[in-house]
Biopython code that builds the backbone (N, CA, C, O; Angstrom):
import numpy as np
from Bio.PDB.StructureBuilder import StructureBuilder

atoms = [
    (1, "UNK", "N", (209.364, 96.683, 0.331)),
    (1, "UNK", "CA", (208.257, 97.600, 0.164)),
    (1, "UNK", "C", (207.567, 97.367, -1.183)),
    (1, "UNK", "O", (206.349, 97.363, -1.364)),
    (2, "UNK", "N", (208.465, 97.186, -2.049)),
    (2, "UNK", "CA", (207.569, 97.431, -3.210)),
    (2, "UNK", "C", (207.258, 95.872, -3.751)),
    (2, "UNK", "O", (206.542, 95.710, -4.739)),
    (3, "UNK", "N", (207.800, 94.831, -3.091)),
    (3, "UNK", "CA", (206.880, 93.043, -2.815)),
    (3, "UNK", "C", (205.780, 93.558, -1.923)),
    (3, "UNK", "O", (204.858, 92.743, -1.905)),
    (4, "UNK", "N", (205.591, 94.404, -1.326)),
    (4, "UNK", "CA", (204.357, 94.292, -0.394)),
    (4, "UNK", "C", (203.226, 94.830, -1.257)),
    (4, "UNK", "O", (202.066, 94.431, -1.362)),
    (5, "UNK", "N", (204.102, 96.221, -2.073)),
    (5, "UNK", "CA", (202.775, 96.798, -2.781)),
    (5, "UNK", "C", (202.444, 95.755, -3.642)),
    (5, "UNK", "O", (201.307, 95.923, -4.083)),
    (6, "UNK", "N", (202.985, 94.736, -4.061)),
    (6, "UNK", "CA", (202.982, 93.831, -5.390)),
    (6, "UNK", "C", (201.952, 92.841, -4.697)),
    (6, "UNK", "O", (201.027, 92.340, -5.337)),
    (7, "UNK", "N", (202.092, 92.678, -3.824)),
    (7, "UNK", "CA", (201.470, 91.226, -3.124)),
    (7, "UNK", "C", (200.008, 91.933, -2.732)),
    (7, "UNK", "O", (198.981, 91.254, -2.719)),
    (8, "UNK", "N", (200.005, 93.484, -2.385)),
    (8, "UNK", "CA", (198.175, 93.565, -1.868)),
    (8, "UNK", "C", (197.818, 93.818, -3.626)),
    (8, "UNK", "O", (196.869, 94.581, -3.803)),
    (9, "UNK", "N", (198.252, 93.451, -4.472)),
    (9, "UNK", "CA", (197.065, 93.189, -5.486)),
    (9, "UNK", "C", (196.537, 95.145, -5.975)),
    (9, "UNK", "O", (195.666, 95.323, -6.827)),
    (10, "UNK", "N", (197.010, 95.965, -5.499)),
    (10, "UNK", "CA", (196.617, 97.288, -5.789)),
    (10, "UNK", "C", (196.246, 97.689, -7.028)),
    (10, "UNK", "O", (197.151, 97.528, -7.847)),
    (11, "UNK", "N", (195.177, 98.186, -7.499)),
    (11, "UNK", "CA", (194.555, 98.848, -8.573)),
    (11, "UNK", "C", (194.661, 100.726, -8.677)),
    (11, "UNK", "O", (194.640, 101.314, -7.596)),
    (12, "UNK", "N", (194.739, 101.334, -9.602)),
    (12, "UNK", "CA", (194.587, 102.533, -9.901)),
    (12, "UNK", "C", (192.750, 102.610, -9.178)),
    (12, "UNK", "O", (191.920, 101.701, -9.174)),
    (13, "UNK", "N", (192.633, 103.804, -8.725)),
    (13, "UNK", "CA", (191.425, 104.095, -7.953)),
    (13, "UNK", "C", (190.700, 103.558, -6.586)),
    (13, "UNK", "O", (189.690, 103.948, -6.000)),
    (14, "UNK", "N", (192.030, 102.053, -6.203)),
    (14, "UNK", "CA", (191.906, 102.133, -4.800)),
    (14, "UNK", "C", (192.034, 103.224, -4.074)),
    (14, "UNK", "O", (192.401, 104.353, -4.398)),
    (15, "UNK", "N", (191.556, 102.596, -2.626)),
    (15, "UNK", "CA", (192.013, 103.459, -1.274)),
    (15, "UNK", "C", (192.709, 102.870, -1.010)),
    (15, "UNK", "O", (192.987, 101.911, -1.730)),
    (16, "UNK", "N", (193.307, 103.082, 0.035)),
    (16, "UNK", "CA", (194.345, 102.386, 0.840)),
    (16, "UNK", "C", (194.810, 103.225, 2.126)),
    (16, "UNK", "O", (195.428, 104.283, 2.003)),
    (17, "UNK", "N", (194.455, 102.657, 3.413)),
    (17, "UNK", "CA", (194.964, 103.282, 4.347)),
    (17, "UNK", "C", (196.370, 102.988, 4.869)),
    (17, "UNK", "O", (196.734, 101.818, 4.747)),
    (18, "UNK", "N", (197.282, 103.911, 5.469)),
    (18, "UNK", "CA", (198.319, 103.924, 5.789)),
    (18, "UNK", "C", (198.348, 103.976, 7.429)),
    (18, "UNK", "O", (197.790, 104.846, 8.097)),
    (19, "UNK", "N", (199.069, 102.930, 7.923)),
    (19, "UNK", "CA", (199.269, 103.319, 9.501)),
    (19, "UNK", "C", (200.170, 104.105, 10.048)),
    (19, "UNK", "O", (200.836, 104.246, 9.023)),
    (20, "UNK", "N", (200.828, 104.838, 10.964)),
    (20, "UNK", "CA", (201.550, 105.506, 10.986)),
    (20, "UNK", "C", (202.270, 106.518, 9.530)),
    (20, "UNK", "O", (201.926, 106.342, 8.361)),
    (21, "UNK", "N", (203.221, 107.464, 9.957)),
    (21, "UNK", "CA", (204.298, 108.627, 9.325)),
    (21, "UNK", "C", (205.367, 108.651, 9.321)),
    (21, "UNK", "O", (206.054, 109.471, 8.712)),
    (22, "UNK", "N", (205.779, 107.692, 10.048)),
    (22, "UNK", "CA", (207.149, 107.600, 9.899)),
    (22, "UNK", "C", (207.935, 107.657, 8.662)),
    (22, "UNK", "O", (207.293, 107.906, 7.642)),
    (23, "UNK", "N", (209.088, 107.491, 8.560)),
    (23, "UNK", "CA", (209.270, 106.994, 7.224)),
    (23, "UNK", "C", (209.257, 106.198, 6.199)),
    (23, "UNK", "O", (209.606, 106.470, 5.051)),
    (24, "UNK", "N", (208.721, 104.878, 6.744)),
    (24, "UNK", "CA", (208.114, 103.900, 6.529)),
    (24, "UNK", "C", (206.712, 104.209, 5.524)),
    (24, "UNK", "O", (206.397, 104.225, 4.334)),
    (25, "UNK", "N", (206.177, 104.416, 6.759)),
    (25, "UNK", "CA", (204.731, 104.799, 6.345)),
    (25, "UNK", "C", (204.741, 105.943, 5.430)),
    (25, "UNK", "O", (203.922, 105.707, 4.542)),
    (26, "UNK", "N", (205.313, 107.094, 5.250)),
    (26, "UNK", "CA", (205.242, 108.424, 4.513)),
    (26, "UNK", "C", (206.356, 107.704, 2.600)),
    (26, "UNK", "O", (206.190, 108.358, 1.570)),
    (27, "UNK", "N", (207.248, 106.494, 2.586)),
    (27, "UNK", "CA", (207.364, 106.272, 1.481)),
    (27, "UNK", "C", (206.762, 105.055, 0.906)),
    (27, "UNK", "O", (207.228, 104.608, -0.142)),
    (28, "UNK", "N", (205.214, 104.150, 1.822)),
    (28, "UNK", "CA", (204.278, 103.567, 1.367)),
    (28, "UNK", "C", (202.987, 104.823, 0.296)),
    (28, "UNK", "O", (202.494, 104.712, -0.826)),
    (29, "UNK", "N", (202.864, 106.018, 1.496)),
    (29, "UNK", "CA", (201.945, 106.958, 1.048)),
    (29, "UNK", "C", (202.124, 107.566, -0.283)),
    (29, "UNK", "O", (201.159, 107.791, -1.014)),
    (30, "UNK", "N", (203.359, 107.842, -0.615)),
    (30, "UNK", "CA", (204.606, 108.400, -1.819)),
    (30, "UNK", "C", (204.186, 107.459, -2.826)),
    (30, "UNK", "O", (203.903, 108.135, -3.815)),
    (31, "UNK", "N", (204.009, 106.263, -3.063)),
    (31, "UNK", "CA", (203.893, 104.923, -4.178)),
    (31, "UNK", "C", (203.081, 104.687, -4.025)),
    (31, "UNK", "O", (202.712, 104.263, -5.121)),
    (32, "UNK", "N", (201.927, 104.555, -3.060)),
    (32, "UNK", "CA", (201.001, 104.263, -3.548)),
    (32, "UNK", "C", (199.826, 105.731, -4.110)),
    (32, "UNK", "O", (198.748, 105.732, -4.706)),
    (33, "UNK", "N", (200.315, 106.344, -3.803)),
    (33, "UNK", "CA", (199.143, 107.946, -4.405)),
    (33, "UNK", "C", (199.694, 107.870, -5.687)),
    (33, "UNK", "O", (198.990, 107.697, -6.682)),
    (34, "UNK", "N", (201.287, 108.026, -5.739)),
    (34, "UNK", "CA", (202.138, 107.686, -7.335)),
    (34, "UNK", "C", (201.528, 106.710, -8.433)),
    (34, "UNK", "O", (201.549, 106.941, -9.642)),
    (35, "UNK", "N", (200.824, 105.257, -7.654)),
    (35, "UNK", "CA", (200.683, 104.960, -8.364)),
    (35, "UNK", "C", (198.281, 104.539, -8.754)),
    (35, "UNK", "O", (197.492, 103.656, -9.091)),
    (36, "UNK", "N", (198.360, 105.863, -8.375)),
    (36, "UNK", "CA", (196.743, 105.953, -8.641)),
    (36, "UNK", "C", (195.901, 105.925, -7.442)),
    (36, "UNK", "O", (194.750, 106.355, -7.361)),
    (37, "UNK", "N", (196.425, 105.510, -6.746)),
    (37, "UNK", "CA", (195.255, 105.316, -4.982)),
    (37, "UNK", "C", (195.303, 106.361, -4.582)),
    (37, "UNK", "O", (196.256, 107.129, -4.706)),
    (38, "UNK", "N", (193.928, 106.643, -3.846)),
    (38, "UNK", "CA", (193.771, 107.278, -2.954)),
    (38, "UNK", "C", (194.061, 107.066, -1.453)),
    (38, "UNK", "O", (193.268, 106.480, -0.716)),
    (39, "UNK", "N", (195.060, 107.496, -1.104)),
    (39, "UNK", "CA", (195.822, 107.468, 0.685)),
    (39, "UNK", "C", (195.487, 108.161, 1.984)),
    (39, "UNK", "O", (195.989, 109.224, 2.349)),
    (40, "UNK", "N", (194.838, 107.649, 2.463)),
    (40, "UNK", "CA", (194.362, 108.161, 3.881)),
    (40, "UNK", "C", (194.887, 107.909, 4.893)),
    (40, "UNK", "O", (194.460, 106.888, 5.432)),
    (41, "UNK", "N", (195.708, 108.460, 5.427)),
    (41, "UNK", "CA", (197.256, 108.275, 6.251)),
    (41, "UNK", "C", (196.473, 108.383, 7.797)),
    (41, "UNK", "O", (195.510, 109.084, 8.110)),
    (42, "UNK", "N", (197.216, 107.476, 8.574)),
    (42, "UNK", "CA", (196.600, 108.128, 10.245)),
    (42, "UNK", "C", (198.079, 107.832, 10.393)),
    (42, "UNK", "O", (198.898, 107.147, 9.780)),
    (43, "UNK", "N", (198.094, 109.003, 11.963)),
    (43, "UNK", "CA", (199.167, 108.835, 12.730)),
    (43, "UNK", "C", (198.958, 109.946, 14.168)),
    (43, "UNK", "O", (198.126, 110.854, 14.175)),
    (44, "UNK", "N", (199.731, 109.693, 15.121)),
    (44, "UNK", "CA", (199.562, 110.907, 16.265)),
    (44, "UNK", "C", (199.837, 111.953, 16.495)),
    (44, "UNK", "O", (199.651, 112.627, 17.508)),
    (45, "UNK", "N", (200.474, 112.250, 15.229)),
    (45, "UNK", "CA", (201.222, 113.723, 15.484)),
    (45, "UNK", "C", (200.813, 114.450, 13.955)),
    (45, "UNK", "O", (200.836, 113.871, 12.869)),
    (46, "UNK", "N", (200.394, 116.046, 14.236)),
    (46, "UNK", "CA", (200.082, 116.881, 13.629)),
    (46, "UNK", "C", (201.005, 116.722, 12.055)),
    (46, "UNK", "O", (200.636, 116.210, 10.998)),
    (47, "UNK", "N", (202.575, 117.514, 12.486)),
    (47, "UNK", "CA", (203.596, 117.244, 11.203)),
    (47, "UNK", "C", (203.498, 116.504, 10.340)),
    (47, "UNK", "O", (203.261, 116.892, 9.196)),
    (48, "UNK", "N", (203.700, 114.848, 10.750)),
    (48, "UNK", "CA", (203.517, 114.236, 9.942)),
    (48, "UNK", "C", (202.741, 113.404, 8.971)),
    (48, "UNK", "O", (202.944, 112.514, 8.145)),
    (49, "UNK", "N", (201.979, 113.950, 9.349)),
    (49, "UNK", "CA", (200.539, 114.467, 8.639)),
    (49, "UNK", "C", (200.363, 115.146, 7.643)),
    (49, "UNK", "O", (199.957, 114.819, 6.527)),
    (50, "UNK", "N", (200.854, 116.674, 8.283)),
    (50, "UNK", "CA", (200.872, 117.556, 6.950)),
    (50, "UNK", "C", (201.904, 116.751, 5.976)),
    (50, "UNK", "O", (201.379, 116.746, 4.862)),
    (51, "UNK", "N", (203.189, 116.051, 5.933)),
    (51, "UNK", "CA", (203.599, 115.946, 5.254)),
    (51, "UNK", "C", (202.688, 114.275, 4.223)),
    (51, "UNK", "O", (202.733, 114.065, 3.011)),
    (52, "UNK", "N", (202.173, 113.650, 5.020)),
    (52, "UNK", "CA", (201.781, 112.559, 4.258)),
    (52, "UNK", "C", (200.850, 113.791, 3.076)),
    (52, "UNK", "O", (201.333, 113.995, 1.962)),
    (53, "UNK", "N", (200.000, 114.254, 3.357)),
    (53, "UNK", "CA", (199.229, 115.335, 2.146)),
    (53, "UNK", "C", (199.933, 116.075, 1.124)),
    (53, "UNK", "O", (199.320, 116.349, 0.092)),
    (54, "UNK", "N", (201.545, 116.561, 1.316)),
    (54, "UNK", "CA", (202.211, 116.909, 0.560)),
    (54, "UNK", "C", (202.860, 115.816, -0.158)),
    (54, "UNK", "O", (203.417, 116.031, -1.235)),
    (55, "UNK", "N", (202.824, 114.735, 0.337)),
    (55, "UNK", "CA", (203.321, 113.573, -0.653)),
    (55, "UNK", "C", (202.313, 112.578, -1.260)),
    (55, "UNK", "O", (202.456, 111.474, -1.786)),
    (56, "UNK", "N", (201.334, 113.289, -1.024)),
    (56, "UNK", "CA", (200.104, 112.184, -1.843)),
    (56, "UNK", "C", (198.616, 112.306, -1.501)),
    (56, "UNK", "O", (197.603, 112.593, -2.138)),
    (57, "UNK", "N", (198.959, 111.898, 0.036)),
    (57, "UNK", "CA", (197.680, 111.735, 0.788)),
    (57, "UNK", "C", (196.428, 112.417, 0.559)),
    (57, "UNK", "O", (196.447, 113.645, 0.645)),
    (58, "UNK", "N", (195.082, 111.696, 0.216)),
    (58, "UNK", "CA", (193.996, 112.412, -0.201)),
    (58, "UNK", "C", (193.189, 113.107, 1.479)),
    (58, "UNK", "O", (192.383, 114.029, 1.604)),
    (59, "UNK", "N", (193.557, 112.588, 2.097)),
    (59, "UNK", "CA", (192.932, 112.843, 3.730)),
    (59, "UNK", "C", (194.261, 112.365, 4.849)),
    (59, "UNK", "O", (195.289, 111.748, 4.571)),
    (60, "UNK", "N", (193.912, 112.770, 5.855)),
    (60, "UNK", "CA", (195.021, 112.151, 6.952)),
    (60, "UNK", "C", (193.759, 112.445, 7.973)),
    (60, "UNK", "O", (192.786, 113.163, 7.743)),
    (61, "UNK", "N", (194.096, 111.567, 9.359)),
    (61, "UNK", "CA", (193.573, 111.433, 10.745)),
    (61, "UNK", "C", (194.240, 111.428, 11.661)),
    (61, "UNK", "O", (194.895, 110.391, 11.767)),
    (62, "UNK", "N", (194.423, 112.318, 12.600)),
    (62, "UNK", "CA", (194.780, 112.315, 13.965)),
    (62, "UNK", "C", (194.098, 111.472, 14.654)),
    (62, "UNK", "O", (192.910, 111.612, 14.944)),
    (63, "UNK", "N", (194.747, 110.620, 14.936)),
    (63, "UNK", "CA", (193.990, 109.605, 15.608)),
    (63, "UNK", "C", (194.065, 110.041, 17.420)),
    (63, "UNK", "O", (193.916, 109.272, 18.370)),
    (64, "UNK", "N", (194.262, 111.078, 17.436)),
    (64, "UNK", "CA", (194.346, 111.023, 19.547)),
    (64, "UNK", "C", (193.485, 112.024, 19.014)),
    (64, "UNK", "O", (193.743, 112.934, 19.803)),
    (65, "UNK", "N", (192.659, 112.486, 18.242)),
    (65, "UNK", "CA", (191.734, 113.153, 17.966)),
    (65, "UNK", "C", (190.231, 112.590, 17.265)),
    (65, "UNK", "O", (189.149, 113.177, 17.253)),
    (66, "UNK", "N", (190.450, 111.762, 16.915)),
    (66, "UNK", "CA", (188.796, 111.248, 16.481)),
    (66, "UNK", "C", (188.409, 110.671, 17.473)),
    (66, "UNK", "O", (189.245, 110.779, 18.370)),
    (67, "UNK", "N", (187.422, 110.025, 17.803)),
    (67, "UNK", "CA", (186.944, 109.102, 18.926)),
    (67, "UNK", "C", (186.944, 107.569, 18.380)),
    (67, "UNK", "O", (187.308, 106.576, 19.010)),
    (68, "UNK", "N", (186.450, 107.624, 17.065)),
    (68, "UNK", "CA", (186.174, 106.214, 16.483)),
    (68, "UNK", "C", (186.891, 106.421, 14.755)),
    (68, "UNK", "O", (186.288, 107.116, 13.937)),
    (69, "UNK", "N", (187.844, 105.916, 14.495)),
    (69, "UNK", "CA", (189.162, 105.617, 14.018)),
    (69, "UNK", "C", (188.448, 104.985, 12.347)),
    (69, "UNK", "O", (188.342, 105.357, 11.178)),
    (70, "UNK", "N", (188.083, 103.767, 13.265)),
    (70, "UNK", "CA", (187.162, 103.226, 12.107)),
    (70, "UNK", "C", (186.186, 103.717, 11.006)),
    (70, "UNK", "O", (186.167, 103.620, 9.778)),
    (71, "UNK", "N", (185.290, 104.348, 12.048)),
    (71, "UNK", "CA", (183.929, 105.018, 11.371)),
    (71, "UNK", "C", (184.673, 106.178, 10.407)),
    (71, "UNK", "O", (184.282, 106.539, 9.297)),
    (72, "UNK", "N", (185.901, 106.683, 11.168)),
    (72, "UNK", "CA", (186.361, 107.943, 10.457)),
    (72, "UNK", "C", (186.621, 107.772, 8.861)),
    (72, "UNK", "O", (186.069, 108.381, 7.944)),
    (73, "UNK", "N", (187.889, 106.499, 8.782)),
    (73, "UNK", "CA", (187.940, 105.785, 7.796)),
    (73, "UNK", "C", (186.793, 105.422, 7.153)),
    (73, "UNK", "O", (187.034, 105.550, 5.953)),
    (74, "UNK", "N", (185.767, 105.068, 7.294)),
    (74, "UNK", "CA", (184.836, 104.566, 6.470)),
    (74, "UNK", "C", (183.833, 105.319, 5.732)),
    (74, "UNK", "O", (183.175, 105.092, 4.717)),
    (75, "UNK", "N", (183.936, 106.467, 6.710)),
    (75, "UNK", "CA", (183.503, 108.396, 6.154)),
    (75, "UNK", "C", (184.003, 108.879, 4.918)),
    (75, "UNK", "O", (183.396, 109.663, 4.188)),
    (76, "UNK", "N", (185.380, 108.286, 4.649)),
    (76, "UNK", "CA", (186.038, 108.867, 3.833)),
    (76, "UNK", "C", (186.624, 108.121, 2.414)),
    (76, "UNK", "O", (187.408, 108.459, 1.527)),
    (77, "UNK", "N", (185.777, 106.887, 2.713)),
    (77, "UNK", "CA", (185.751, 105.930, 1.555)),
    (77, "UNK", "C", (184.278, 105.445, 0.586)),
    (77, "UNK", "O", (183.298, 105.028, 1.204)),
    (78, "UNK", "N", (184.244, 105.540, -0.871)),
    (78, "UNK", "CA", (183.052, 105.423, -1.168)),
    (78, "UNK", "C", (182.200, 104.121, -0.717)),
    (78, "UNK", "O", (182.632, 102.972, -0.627)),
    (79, "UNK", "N", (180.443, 104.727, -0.365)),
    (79, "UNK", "CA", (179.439, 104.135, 0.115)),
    (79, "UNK", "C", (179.880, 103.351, 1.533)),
    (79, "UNK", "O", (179.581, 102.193, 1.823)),
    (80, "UNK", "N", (180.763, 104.397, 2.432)),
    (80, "UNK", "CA", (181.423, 103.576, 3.323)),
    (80, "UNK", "C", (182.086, 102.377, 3.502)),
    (80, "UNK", "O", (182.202, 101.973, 4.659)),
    (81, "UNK", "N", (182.512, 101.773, 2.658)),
    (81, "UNK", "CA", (183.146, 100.146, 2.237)),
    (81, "UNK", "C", (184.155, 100.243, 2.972)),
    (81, "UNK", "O", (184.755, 99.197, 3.221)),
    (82, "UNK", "N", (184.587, 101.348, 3.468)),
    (82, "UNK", "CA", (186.012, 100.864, 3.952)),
    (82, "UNK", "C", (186.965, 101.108, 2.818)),
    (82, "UNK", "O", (186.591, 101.548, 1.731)),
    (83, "UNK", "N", (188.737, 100.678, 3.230)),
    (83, "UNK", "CA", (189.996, 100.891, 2.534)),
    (83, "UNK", "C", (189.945, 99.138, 1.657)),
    (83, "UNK", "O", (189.729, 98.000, 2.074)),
    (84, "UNK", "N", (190.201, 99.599, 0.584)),
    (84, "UNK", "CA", (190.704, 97.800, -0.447)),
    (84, "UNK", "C", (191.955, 97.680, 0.144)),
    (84, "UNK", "O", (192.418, 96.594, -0.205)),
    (85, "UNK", "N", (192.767, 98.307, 0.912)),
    (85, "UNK", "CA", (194.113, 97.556, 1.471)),
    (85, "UNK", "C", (194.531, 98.511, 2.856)),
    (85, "UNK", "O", (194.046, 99.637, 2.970)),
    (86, "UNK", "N", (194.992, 98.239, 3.363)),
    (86, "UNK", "CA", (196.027, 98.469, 4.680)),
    (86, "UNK", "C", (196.941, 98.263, 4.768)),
    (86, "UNK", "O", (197.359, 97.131, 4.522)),
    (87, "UNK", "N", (197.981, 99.577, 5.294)),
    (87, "UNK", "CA", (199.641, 98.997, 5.308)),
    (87, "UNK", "C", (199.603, 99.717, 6.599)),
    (87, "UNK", "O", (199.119, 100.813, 6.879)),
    (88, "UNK", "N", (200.365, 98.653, 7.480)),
    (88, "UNK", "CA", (200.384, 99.226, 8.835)),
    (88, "UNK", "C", (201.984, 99.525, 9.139)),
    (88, "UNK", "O", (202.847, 98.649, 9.193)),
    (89, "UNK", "N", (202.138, 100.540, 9.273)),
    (89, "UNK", "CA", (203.467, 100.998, 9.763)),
    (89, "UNK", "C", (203.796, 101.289, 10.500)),
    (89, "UNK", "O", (204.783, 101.991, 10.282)),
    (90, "UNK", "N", (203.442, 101.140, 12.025)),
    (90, "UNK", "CA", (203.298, 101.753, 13.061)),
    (90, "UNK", "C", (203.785, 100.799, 14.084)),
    (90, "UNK", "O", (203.357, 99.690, 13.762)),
    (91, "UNK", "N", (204.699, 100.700, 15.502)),
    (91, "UNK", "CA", (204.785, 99.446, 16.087)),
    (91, "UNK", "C", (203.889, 100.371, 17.248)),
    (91, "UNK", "O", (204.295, 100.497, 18.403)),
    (92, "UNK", "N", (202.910, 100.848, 16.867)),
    (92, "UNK", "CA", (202.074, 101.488, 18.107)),
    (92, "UNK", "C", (200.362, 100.522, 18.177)),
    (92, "UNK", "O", (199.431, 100.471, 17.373)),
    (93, "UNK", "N", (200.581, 99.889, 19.511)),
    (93, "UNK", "CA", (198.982, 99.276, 19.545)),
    (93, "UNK", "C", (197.820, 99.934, 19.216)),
    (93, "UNK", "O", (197.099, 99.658, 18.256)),
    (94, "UNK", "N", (197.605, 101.010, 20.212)),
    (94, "UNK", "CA", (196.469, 101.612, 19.253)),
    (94, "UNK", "C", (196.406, 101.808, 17.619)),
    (94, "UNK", "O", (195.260, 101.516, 17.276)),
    (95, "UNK", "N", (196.942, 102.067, 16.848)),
    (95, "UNK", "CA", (197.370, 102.149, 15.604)),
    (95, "UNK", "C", (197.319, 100.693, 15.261)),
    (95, "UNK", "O", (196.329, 100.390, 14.597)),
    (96, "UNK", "N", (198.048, 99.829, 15.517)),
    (96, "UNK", "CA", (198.120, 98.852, 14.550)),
    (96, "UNK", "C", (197.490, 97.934, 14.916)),
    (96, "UNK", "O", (197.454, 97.005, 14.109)),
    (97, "UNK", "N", (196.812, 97.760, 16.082)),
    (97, "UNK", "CA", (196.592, 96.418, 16.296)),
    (97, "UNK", "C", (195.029, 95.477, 15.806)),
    (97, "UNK", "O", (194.627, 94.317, 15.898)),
    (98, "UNK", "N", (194.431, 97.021, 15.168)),
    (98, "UNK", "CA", (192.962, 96.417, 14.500)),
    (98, "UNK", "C", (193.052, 97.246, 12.996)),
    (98, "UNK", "O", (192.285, 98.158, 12.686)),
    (99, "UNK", "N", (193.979, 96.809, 12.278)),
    (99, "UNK", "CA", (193.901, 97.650, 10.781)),
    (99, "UNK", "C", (192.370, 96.958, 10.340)),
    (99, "UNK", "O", (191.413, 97.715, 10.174)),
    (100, "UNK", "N", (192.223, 95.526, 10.174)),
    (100, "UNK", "CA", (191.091, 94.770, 9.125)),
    (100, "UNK", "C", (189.731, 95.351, 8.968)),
    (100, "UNK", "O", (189.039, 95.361, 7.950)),
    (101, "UNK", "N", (189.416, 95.921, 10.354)),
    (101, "UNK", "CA", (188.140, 96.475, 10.051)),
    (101, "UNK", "C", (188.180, 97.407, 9.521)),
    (101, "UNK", "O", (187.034, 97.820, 9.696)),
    (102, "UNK", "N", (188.903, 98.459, 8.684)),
    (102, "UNK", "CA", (188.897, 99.332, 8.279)),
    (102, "UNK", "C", (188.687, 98.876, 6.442)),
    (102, "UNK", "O", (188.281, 99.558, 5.501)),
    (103, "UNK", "N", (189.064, 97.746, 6.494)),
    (103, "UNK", "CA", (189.604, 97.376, 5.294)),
    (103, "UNK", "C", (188.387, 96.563, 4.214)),
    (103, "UNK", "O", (187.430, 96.273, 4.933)),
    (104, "UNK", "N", (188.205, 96.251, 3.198)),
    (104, "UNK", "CA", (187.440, 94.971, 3.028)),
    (104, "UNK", "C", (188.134, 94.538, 2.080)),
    (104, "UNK", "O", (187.461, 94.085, 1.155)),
    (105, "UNK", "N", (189.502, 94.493, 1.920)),
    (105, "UNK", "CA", (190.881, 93.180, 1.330)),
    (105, "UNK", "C", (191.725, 93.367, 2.079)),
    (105, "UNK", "O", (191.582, 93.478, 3.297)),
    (106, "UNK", "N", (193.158, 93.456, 1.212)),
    (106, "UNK", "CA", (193.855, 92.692, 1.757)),
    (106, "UNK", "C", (194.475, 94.085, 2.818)),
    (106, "UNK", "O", (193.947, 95.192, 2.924)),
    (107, "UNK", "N", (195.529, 93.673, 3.397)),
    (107, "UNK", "CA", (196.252, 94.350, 4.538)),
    (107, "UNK", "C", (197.902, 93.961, 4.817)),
    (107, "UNK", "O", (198.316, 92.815, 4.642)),
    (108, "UNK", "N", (198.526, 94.758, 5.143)),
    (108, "UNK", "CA", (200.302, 94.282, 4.789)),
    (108, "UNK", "C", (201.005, 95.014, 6.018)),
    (108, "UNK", "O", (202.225, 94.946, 6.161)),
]
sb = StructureBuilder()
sb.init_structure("model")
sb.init_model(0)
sb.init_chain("A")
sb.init_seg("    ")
for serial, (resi, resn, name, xyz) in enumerate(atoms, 1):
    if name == "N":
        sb.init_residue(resn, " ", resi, " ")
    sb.init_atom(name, np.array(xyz, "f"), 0.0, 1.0, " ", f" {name:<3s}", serial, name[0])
structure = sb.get_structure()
């Protein structure tokens, strides 16, 4: 985990979206808000949600609730640019299988 945060190159005042809540995903959200980013967590379930926001998260998305995933993400990042990184945590297709467009670097 923490070679991955090392390898996307992360800056204080990135974004960075998170895929899934699991636990995976909820102690990516934990280190990277820790360490200055802003974390915009998606996942399918309500709970773990609330908890990505109690551990960092500047926004979260229900994703069986937006229509367009992407656009949502890009709503919530300045001048719409999208996330500077992606960590996908999720072995769920919808969820993981198009992180990049959300993104405009890197992705893990």
């Amino acid at each position: 985990m923490l070679r991955g945060i090392h390898e996307m190159e992360v800056r204080t005042g990135d974004t960075a979206v998170v895929i899934g809540c699991g636990p995976i995903g909820l102690k990516y959200v934990r280190m990277l808000s820790r360490r200055g980013l802003r974390v915009i967590a998606l996942a399918r379930r309500v709970a773990p949600l609330e908890v990505a926001r109690r551990m960092g998260a500047v926004a979260t998305i229900n994703v069986t609730q937006v229509r367009d995933v992407v656009a949502a993400v890009r709503n919530l990042t300045e001048d719409g640019r999208g996330a500077d990184s992606v960590v996908e945590a999720a072995a769920i297709p919808p969820l993981g299988s198009k992180p990049w467009p959300w993104s405009g670097a890197a992705a893990w």
